[in-house]
Biopython code that builds the backbone (N, CA, C, O; Angstrom):
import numpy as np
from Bio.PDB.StructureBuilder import StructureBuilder

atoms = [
    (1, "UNK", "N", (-2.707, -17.950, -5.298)),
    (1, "UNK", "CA", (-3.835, -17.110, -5.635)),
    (1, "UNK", "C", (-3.465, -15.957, -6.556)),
    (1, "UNK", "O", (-4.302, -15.521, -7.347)),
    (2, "UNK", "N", (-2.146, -15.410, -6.476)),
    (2, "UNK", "CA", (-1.683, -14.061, -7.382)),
    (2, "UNK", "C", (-0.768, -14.895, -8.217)),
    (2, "UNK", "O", (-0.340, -15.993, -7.861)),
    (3, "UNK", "N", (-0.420, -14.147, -9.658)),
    (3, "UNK", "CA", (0.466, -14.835, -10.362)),
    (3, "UNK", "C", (0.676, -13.118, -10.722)),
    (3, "UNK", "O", (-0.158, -12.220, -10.601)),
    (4, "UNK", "N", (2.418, -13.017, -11.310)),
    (4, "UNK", "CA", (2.916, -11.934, -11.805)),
    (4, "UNK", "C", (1.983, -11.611, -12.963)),
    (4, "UNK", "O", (1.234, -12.199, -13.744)),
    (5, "UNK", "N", (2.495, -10.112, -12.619)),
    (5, "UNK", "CA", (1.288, -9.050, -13.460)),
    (5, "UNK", "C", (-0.119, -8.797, -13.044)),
    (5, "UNK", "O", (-0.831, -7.940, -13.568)),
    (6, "UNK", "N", (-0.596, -9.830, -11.772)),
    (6, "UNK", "CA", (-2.058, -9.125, -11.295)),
    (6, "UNK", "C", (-1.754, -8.092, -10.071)),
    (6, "UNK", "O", (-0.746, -8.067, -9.365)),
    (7, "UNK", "N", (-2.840, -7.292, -10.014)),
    (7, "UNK", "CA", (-2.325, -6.134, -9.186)),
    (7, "UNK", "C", (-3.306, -6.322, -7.755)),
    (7, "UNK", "O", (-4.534, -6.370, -7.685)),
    (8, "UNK", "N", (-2.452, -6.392, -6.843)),
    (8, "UNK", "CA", (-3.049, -6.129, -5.642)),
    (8, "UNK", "C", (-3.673, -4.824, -4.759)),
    (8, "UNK", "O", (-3.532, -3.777, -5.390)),
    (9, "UNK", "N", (-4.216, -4.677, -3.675)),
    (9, "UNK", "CA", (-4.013, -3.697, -3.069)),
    (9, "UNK", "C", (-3.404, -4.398, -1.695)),
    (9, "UNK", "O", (-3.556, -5.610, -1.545)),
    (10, "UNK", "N", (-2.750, -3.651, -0.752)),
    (10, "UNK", "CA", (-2.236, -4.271, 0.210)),
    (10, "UNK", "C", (-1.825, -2.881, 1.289)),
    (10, "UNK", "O", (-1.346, -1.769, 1.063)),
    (11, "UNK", "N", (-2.233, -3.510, 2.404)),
    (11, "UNK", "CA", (-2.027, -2.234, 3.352)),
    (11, "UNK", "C", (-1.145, -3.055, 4.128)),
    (11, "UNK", "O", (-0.967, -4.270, 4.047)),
    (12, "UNK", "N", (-0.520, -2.055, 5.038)),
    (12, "UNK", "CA", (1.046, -2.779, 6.050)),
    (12, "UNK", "C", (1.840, -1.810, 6.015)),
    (12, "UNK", "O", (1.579, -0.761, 5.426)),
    (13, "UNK", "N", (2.865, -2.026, 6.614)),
    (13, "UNK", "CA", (3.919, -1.296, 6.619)),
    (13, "UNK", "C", (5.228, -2.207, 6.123)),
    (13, "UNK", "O", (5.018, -3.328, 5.659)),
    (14, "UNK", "N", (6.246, -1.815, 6.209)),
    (14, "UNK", "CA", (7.429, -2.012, 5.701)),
    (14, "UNK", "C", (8.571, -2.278, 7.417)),
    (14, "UNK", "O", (8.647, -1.850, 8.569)),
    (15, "UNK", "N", (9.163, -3.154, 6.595)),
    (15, "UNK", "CA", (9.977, -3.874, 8.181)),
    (15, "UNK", "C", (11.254, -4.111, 7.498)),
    (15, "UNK", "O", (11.295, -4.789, 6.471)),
    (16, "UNK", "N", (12.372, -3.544, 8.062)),
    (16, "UNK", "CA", (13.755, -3.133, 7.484)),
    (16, "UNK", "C", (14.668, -4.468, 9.193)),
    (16, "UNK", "O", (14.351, -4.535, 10.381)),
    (17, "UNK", "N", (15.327, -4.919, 8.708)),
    (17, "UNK", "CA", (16.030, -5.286, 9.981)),
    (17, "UNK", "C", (17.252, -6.066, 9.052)),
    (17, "UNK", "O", (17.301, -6.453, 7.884)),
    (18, "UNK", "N", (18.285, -6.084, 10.301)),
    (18, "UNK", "CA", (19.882, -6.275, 9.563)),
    (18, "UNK", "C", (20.050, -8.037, 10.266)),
    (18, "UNK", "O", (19.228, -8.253, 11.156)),
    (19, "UNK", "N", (20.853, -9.040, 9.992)),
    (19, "UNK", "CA", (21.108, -9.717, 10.664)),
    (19, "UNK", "C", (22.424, -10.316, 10.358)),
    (19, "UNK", "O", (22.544, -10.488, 9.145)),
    (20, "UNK", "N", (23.680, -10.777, 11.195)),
    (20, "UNK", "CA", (24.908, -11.251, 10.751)),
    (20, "UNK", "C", (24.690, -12.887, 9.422)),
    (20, "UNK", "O", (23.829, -13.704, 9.750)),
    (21, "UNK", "N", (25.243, -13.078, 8.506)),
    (21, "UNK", "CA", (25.192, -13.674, 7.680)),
    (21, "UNK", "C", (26.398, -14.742, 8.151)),
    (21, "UNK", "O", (27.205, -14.318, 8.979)),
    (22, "UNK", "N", (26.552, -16.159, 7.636)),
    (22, "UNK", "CA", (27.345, -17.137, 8.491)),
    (22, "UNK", "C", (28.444, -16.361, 8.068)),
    (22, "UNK", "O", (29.114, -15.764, 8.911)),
    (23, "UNK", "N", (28.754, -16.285, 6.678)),
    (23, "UNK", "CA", (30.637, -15.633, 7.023)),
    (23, "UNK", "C", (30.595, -14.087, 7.018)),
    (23, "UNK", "O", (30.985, -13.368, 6.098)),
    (24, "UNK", "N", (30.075, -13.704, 8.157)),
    (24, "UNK", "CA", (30.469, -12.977, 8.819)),
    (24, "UNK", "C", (29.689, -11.059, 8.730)),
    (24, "UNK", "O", (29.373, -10.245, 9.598)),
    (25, "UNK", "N", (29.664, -11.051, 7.303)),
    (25, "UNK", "CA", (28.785, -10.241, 6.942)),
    (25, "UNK", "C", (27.670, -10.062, 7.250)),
    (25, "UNK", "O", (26.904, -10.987, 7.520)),
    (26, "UNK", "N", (27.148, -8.047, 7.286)),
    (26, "UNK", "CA", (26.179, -7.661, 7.453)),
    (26, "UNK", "C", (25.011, -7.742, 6.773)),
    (26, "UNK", "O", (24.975, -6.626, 6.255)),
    (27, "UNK", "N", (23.833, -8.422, 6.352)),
    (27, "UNK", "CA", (23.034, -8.576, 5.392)),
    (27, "UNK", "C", (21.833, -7.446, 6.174)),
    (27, "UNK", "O", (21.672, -7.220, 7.373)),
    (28, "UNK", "N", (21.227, -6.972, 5.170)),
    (28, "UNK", "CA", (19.868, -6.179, 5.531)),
    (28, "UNK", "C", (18.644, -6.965, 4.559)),
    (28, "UNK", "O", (19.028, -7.322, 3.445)),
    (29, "UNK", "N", (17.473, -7.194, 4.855)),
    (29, "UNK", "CA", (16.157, -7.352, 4.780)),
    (29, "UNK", "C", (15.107, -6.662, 4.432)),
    (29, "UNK", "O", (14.403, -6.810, 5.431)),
    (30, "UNK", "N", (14.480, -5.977, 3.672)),
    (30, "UNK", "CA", (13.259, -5.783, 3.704)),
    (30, "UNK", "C", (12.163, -6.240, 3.698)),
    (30, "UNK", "O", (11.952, -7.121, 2.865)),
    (31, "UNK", "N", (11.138, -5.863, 4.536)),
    (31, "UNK", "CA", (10.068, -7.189, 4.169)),
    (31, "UNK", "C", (8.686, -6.547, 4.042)),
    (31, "UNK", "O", (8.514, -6.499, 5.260)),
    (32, "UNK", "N", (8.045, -6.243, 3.763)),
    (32, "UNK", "CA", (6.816, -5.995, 3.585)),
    (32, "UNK", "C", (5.950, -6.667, 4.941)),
    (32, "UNK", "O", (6.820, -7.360, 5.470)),
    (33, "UNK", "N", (4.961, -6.786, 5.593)),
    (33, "UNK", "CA", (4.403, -6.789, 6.741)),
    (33, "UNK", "C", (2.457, -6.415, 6.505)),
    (33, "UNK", "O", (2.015, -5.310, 6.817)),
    (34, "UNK", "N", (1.584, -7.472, 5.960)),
    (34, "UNK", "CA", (0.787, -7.529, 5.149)),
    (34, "UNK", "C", (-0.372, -7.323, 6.588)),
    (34, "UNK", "O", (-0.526, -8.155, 7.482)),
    (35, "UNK", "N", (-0.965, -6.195, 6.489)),
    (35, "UNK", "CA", (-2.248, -6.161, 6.958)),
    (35, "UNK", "C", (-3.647, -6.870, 6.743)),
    (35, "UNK", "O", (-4.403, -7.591, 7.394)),
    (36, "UNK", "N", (-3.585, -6.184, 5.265)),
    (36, "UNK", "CA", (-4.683, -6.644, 4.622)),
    (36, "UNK", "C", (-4.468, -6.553, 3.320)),
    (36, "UNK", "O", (-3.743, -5.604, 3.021)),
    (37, "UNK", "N", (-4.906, -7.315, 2.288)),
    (37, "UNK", "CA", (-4.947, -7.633, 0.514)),
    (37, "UNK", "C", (-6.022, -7.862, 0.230)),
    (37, "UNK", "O", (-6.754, -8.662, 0.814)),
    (38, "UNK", "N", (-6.327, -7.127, -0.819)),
    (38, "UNK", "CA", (-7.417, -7.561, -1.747)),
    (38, "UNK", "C", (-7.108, -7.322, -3.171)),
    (38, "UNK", "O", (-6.427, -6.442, -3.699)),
    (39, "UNK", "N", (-7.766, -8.305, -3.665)),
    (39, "UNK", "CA", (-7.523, -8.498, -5.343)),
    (39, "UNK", "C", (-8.306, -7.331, -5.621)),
    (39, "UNK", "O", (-9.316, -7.062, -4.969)),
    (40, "UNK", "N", (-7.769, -6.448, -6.805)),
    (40, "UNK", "CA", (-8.535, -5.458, -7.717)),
    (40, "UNK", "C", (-8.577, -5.753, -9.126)),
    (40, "UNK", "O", (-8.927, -4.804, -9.828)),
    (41, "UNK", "N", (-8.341, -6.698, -9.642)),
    (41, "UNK", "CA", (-8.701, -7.400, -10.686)),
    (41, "UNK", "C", (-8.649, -8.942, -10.743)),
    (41, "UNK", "O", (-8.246, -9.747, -9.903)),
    (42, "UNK", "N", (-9.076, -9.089, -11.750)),
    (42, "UNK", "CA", (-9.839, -10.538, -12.001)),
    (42, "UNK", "C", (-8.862, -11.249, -13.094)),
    (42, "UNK", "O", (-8.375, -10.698, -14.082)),
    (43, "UNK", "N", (-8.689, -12.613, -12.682)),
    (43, "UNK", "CA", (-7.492, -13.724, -13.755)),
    (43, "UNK", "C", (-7.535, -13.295, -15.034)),
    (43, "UNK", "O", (-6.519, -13.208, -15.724)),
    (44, "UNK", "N", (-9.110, -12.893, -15.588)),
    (44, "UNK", "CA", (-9.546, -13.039, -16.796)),
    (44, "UNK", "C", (-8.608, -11.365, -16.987)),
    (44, "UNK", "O", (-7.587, -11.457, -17.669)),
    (45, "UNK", "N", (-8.837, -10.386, -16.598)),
    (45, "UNK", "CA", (-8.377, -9.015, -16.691)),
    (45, "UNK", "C", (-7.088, -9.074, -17.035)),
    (45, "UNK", "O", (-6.754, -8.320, -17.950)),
    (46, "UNK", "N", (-6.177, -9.835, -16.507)),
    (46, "UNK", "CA", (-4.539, -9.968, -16.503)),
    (46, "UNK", "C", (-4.358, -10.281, -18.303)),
    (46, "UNK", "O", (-3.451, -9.704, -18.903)),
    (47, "UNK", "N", (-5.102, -11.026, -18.886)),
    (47, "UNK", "CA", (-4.960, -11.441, -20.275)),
    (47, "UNK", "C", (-5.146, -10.095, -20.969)),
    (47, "UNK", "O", (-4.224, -9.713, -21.690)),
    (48, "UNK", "N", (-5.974, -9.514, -20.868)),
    (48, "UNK", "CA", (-6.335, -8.440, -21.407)),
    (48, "UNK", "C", (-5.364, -7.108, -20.834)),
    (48, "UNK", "O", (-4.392, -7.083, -20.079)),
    (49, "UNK", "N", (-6.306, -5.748, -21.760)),
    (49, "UNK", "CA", (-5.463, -4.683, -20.868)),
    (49, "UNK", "C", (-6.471, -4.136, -19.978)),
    (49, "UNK", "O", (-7.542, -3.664, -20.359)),
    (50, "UNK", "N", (-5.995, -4.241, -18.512)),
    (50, "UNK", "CA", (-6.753, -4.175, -17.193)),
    (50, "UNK", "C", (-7.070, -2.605, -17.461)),
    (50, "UNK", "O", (-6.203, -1.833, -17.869)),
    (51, "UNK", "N", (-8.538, -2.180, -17.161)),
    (51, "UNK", "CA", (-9.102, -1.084, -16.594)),
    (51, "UNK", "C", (-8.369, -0.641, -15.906)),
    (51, "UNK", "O", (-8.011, -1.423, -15.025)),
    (52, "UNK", "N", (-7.743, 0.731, -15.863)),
    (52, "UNK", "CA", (-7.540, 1.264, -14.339)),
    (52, "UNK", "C", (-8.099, 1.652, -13.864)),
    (52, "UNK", "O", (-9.023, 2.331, -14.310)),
    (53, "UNK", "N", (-7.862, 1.443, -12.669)),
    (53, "UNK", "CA", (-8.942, 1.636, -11.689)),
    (53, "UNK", "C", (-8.150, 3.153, -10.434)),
    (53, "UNK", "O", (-7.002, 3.577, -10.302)),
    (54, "UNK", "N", (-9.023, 3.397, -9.996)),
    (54, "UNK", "CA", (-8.499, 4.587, -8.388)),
    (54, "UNK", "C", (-8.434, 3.929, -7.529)),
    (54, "UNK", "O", (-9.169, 2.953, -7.379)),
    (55, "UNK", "N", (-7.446, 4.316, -6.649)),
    (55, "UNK", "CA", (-7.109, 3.922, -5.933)),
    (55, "UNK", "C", (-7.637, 4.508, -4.795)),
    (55, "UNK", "O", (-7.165, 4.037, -3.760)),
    (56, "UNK", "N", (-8.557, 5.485, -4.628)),
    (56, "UNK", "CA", (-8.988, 6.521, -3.995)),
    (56, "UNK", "C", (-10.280, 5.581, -3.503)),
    (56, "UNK", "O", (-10.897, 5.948, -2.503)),
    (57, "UNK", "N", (-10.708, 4.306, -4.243)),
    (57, "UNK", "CA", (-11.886, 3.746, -3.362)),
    (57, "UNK", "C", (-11.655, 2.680, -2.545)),
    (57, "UNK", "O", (-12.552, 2.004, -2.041)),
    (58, "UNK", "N", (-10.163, 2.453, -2.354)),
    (58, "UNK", "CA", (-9.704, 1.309, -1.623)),
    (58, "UNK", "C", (-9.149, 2.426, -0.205)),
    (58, "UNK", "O", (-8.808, 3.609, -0.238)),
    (59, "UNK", "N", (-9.268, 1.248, 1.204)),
    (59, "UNK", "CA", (-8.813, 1.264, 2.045)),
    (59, "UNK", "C", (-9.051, 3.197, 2.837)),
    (59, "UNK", "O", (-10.119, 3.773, 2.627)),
    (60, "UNK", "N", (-8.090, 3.795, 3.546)),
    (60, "UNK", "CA", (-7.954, 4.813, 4.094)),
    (60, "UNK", "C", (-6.989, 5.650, 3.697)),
    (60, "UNK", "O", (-5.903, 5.090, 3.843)),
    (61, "UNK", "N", (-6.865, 6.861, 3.210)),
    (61, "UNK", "CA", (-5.600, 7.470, 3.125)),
    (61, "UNK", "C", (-5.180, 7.304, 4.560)),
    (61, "UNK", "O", (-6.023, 7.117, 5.437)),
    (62, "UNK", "N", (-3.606, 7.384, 4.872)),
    (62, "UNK", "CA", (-2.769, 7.191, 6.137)),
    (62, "UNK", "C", (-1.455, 8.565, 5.174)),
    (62, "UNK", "O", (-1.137, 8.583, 3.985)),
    (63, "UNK", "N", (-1.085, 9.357, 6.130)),
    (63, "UNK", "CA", (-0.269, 10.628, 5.587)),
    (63, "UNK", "C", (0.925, 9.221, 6.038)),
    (63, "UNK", "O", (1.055, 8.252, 6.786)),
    (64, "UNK", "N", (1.762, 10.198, 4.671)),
    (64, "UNK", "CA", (3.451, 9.741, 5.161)),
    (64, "UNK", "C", (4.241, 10.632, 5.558)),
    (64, "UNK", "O", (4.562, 11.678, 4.992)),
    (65, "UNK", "N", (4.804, 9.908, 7.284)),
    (65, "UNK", "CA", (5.273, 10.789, 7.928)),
    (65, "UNK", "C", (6.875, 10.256, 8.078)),
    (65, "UNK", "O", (7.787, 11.030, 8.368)),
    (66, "UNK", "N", (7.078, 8.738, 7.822)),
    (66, "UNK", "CA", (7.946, 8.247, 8.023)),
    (66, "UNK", "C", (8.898, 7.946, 6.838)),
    (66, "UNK", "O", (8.509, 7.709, 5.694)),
    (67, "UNK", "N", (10.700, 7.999, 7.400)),
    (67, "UNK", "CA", (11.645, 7.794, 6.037)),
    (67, "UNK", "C", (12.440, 7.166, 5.670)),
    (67, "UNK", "O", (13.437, 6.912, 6.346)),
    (68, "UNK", "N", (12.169, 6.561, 4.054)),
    (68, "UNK", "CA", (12.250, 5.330, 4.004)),
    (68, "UNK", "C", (13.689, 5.232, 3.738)),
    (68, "UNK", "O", (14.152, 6.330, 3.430)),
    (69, "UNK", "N", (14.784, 4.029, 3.758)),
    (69, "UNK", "CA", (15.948, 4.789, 3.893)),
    (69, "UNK", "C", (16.382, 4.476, 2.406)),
    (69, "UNK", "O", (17.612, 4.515, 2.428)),
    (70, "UNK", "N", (16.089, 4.276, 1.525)),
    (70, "UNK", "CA", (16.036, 4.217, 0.196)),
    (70, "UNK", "C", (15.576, 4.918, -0.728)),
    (70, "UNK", "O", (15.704, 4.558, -1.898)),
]
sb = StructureBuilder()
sb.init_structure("model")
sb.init_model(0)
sb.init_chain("A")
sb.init_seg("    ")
for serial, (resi, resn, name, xyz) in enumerate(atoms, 1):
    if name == "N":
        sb.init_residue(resn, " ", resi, " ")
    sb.init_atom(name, np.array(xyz, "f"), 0.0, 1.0, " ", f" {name:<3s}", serial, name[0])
structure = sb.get_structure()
């Protein structure tokens, strides 16, 4: 349904976790953790140069309280 360069909106949080790798090493993960998505532009828009749009009419502001370790 998305192809690179269309822009989503997407609410979730972020999910960090470590796990041993077969030889032996520590690998870490990030993963994104998808609530909800919605398209804010259209296939046809991606060809062109997309309107910007605010972001101020999507979803809820949520304060950031939490830190990211990056």
């Amino acid at each position: 349904y998305v192809h690179k360069g269309q822009r989503l909106l997407v609410e979730g949080r972020l999910q960090i976790r470590s796990y041993d790798a077969k030889d032996g090493s520590k690998r870490w993960v990030t993963e994104v953790i998808v609530n909800h998505a919605e398209f804010i532009e259209r296939k046809e828009q991606t060809s062109q140069q997309p309107a910007p749009q605010s972001m101020e009419s999507f979803g809820q502001q949520v304060p950031f309280d939490e830190e990211i370790p990056f």
